[in-house]
C-alpha positions as protocol buffer text, in pm:
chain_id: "A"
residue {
  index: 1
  type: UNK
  ca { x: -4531 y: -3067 z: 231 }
}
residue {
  index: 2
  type: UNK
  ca { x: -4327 y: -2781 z: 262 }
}
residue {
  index: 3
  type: UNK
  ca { x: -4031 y: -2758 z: 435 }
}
residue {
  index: 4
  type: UNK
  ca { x: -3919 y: -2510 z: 721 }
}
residue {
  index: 5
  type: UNK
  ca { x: -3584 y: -2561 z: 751 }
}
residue {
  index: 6
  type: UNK
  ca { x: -3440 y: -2254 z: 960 }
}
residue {
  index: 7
  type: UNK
  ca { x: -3079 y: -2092 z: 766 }
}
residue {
  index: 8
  type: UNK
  ca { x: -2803 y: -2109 z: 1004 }
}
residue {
  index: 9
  type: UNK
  ca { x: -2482 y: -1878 z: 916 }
}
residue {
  index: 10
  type: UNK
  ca { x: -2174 y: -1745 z: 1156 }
}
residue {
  index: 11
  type: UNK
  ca { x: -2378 y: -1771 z: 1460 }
}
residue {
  index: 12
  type: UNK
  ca { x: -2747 y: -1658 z: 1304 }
}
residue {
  index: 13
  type: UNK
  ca { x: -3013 y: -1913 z: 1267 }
}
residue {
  index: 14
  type: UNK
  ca { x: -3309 y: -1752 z: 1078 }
}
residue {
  index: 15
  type: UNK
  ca { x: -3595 y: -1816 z: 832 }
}
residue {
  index: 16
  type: UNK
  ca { x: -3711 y: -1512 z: 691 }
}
residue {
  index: 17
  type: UNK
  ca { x: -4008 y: -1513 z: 385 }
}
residue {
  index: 18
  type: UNK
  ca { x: -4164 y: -1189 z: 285 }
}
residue {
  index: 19
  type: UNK
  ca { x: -4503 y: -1191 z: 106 }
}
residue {
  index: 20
  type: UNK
  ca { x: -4440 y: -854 z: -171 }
}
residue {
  index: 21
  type: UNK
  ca { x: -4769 y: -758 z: -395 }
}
residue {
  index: 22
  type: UNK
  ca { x: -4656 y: -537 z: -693 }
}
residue {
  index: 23
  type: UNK
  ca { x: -4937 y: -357 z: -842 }
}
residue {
  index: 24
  type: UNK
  ca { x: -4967 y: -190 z: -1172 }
}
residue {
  index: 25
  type: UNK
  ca { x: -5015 y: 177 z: -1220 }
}
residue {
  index: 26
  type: UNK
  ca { x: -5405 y: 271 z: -1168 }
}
residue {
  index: 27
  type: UNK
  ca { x: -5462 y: -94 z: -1131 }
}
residue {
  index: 28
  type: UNK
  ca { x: -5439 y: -102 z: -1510 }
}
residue {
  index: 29
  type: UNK
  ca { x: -5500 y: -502 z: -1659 }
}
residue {
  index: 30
  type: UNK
  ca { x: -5187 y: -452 z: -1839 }
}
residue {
  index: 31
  type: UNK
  ca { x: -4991 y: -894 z: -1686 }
}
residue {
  index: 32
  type: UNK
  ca { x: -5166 y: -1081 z: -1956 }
}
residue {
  index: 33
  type: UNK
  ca { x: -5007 y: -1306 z: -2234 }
}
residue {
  index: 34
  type: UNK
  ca { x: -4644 y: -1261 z: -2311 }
}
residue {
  index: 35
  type: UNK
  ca { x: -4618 y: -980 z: -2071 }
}
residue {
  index: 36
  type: UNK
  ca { x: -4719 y: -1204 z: -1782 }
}
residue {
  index: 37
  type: UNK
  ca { x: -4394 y: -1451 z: -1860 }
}
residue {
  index: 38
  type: UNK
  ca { x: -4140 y: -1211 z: -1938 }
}
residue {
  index: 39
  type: UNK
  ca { x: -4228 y: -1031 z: -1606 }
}
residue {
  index: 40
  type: UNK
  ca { x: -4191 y: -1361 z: -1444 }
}
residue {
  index: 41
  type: UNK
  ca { x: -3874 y: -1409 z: -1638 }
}
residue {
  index: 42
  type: UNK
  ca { x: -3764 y: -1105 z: -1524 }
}
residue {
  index: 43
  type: UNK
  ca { x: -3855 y: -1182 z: -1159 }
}
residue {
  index: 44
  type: UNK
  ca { x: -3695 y: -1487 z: -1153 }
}
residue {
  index: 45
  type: UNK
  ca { x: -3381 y: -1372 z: -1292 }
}
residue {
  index: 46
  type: UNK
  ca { x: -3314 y: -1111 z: -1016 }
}
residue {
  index: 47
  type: UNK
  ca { x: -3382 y: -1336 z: -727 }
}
residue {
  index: 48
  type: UNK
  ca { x: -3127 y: -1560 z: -859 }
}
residue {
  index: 49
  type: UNK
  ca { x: -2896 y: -1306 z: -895 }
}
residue {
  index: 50
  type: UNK
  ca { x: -2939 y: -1201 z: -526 }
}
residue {
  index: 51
  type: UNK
  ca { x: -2924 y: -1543 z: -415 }
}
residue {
  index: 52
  type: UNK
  ca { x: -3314 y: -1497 z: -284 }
}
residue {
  index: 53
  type: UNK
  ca { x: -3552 y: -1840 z: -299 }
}
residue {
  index: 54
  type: UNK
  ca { x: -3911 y: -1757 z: -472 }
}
residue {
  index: 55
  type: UNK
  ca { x: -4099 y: -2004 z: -266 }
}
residue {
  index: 56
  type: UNK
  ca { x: -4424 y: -1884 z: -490 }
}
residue {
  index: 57
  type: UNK
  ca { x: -4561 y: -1650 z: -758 }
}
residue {
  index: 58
  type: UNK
  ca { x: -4848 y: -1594 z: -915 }
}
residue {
  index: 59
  type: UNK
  ca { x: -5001 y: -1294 z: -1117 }
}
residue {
  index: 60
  type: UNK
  ca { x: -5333 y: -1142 z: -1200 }
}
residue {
  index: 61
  type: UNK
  ca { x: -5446 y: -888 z: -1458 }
}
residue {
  index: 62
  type: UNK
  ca { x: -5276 y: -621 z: -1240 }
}
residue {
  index: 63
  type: UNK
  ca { x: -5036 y: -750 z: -997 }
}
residue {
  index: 64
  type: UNK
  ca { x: -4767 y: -977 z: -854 }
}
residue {
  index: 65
  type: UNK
  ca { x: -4765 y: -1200 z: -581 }
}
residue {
  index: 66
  type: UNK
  ca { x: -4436 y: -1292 z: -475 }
}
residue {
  index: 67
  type: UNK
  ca { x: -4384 y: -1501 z: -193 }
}
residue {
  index: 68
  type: UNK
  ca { x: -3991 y: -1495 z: -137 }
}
residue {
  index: 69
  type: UNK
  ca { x: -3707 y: -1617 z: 157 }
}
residue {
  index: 70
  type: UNK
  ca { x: -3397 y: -1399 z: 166 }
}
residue {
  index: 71
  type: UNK
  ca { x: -3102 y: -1358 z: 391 }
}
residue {
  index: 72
  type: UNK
  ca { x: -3089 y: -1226 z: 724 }
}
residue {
  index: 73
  type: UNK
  ca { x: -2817 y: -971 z: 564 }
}
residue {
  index: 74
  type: UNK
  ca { x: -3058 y: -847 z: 313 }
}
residue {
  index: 75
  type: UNK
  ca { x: -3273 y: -551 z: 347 }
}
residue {
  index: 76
  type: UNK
  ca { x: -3683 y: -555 z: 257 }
}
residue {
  index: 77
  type: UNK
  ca { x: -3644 y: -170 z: 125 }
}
residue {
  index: 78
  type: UNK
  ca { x: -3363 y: -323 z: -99 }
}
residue {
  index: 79
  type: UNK
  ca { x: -3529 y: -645 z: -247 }
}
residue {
  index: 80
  type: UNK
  ca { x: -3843 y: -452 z: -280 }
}
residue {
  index: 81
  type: UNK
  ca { x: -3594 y: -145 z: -520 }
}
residue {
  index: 82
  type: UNK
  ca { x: -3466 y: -485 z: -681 }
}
């Protein structure tokens, strides 16, 4: 069971997730093998950065599905350029 704990910081209690689909150019079935890790990898290593949680991912042939809980500081325009 998951867990919906709600963030509180200086006066702010939120829980924000976004759901983000990335999709490959001309929905070409390029995520498969080693390509479909390192883009994970990749993934991964910038929500960390950004101190975002990836509360689920999972790729096709041609896209990402990202399910991800941010900050109430944090822009979507701005994860989404991450």
């Amino acid at each position: 069971m998951q867990e919906n704990r709600y963030n509180r910081k200086n006066r702010r209690k939120y829980l924000l997730k976004a759901h983000i689909v990335l999709v490959t150019k001309y929905r070409k079935k390029l995520l498969s093998g080693k390509v479909d890790e390192t883009t994970k990898e990749a993934i991964q290593s910038i929500a960390k950065k950004n101190d975002w949680d990836i509360v689920a991912m999972e790729t096709d042939k041609d896209h990402v599905h990202i399910l991800l809980s941010y900050d109430a500081t944090d822009r979507i325009c701005d994860i989404v350029k991450a």
